[in-house]
C-alpha positions, -999 to +999 in steps of 0.1 A: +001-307+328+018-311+364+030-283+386+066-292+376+058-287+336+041-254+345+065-239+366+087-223+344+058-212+315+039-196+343+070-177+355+073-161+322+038-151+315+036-138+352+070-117+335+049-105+306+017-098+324+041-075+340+054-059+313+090-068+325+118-078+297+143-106+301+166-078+298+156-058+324+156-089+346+194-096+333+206-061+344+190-063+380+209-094+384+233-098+370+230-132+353+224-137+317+199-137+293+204-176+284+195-185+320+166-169+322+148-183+295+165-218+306+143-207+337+109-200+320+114-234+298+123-255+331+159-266+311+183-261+342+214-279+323+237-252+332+222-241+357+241-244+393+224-266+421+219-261+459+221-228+473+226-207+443+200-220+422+181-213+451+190-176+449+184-173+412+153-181+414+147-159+447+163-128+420+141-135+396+111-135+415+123-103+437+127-088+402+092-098+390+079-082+425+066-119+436+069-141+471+101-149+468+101-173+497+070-188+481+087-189+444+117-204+460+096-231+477+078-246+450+111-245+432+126-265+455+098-289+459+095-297+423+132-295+408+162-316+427+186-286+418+171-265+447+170-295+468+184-279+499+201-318+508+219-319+475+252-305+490+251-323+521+242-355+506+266-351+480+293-349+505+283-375+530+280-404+501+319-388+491+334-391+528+313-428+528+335-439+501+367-421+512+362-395+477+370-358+475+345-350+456+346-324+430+310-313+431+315-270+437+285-246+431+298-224+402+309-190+418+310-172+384+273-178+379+260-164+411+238-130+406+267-107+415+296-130+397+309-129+436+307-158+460+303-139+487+304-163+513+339-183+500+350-145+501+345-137+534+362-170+543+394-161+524+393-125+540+393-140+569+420-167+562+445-141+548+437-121+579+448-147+602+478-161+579+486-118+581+488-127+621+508-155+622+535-145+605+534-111+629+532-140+659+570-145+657+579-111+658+554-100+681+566-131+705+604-120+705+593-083+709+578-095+743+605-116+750+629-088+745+608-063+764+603-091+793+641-097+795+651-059+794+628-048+818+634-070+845+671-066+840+664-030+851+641-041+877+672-059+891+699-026+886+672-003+899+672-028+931+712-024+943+716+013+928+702+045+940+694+056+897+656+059+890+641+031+871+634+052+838+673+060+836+684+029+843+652+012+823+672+030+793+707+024+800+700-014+802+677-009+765+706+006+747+733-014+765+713-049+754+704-044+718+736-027+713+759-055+727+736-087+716+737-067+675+774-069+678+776-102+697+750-121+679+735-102+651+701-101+665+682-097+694+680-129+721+644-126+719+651-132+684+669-156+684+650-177+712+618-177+688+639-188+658+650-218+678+616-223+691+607-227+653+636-248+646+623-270+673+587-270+671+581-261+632+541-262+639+544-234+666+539-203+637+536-226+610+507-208+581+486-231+559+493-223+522+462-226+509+475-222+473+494-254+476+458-274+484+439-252+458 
């Protein structure tokens, strides 16, 4: 018999030479019984490919107290579904051909049930959609600020007042007359025409619509 038909049946006696159940192996990772003994019978028909089978197989050795880097190796040597190219060359035949493909790695099925890493990239996506739509307000803040304090800068130059008093004459003098006047601040108002005229400027990806 070849490596390849061996690979799996010596797995599970090294697991019984051990002493260690299925079940056991199930709880420290995770992943369910089925897979397993997919694993020990080499069947990886619902198995995931790439990187997560990849990290199956590292569990399950870790968990039977083997090399997992070792494990992982001949696993990827012998079965395409650890083929570390798979994902890359799935995608660069798509983009030849001008396809999206659909290929994904299965989240649900990674030890865990988390995809870590496409959670950390929507963290981080929701973080910076969280700061552009602060980018407008934080923009007409400093416009505001920029406008009022030079104002005062200007009134402290011809009068004999210190800057603080007439710093807060001039705040309460121009939000109160630009609220009755226009409704808003100018600052405001400045960066909702900026986003009249340049819609990109703020604009935030909704990455529901592309999901």
């Amino acid at each position: 018999m070849s490596d390849r038909d061996t690979f799996g049946p010596r797995l599970r006696s090294e697991r019984e030479r051990r002493g260690i159940s299925l079940e056991t192996i199930a709880v420290v990772t995770n992943v369910s019984i089925d897979l397993w003994q997919g694993l020990e019978r080499n069947d990886f028909s619902r198995w995931p490919t790439g990187l997560f089978a990849r990290a199956f197989v590292r569990d399950y050795a870790k968990a039977l107290g083997l090399d997992a880097d070792e494990v992982v190796d001949e696993f990827c040597r012998l079965f395409p579904a650890g083929d570390r190219r798979a994902d890359r060359l799935i995608r660069a035949q798509a983009e030849l051909i001008g396809h999206d493909p659909e290929y994904r790695d299965e989240a649900q099925m990674i030890p865990g049930g988390i995809d870590r890493r496409s959670a950390a990239r929507d963290a981080s996506a929701e973080a910076h959609a969280r700061r552009m739509r602060l980018a407008p307000r934080g923009f007409a803040a400093a416009l505001d600020t920029v406008i009022v304090v030079s104002a005062a800068s200007l009134v402290t130059l011809v009068s004999p007042a210190a800057f603080w008093i007439t710093l807060s004459t001039t705040t309460l003098v121009y939000y109160g007359a630009s609220t009755i006047v226009i409704g808003a601040s100018p600052g405001t108002r400045l960066t909702e025409l900026l986003q009249h005229r340049i819609p990109t400027l703020f604009a935030v990806e909704n990455r529901r619509a592309h999901a």
